[in-house]
C-alpha positions in Angstrom: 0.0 0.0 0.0 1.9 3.1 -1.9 0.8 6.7 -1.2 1.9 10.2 -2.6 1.4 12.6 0.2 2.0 16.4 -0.5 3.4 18.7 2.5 4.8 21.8 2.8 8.2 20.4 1.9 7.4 18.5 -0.8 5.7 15.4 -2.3 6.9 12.3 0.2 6.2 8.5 -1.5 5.3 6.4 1.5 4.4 2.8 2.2 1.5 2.8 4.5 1.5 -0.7 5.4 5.2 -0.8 6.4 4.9 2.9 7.9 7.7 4.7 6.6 8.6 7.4 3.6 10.2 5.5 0.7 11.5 9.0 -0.9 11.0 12.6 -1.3 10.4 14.3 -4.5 10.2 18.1 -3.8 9.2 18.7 -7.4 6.9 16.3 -7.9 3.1 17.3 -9.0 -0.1 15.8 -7.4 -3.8 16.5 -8.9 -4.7 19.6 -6.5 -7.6 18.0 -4.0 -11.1 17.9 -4.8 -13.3 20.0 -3.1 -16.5 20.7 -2.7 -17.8 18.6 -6.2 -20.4 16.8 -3.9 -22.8 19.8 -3.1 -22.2 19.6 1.2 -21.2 22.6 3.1 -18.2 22.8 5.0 -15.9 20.6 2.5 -12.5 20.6 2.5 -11.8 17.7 0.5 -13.0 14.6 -1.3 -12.6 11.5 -3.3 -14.8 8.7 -4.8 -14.6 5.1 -6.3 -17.7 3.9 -7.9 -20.1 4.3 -5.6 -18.6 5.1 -2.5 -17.6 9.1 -1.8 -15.5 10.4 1.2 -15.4 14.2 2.1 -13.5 15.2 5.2 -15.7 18.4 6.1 -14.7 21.4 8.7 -16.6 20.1 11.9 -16.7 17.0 14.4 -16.6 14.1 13.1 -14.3 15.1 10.6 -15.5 12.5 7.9 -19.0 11.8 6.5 -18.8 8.6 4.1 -21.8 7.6 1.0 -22.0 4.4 -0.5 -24.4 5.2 -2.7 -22.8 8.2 -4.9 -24.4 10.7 -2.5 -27.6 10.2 -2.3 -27.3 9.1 1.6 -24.4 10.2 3.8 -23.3 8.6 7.2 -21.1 10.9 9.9 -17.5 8.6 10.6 -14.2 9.4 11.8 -15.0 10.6 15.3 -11.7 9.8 17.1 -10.1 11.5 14.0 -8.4 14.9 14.1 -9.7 18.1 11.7 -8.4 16.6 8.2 -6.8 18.0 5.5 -7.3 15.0 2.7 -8.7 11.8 2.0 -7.8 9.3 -0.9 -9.7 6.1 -1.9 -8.2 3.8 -3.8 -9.4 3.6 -7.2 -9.0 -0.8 -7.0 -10.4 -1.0 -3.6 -13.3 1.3 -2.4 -13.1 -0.1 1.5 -9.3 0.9 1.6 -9.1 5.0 2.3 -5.8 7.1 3.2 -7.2 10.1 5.9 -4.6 13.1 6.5 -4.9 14.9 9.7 -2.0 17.9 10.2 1.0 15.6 10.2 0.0 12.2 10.6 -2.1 9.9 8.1 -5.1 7.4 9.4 -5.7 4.3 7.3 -9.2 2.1 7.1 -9.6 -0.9 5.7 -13.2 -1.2 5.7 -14.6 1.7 4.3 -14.3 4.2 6.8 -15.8 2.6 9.8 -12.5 2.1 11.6 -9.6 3.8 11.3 -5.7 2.8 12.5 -3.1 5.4 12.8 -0.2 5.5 11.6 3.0 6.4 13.5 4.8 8.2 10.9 4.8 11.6 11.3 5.0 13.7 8.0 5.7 18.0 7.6 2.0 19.7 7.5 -0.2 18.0 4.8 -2.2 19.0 2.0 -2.9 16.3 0.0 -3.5 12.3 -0.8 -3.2 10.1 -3.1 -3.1 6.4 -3.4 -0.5 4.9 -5.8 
């Protein structure tokens, strides 16, 4: 499990499974996050795969989740800090990447539950699964 994660120093390639940064490319370019494409208020970010749509929004819980391309939206994340991005990965709809300030959140079952991840990373601003 490969992610790009963008911070203020650059774009860091990191295996989330192993925890730890494989490399740091301070040139590399990342898609600039999605915002507020889904129509909620309060969005800071988002990301979808097939029917399933994540958007980490400004308020407690940080997370609200659809598996239905938005027609119904569940609240998740509440142990989570404020987030800054969210992938999901394009193969695999139950496996989302969550970035809080430095420190990224991984869930394995689509959101429900999520396990953090030791690494600490510079300030984030964006995810993306590779």
């Amino acid at each position: 499990m490969k992610a790009r994660v963008r911070t203020a120093y650059g774009v860091y390639l990191v295996d989330v499974a192993a925890d730890e940064v494989l490399g740091l490319d301070a040139d590399a370019a990342m898609p600039e996050p999605e915002g507020d494409r889904i129509g909620l208020p309060g969005v800071v970010a988002s990301s979808a795969a097939g029917s399933t749509v994540v958007a980490v929004v400004s308020r407690r819980p940080p997370l609200v989740v659809s598996y239905d391309a938005g027609r119904t939206w569940q609240e998740t994340g509440g142990g989570l800090p404020e987030g800054r991005a969210v992938a999901i990965a394009a193969d695999d709809p139950d496996l989302m990447l969550f970035a809080g300030r430095n420190r990224l959140f991984v869930s394995r079952d689509g959101g429900r539950f999520w396990q953090a991840r030791t690494l600490e990373l510079p300030e984030i601003d964006a995810v993306a699964w590779i």
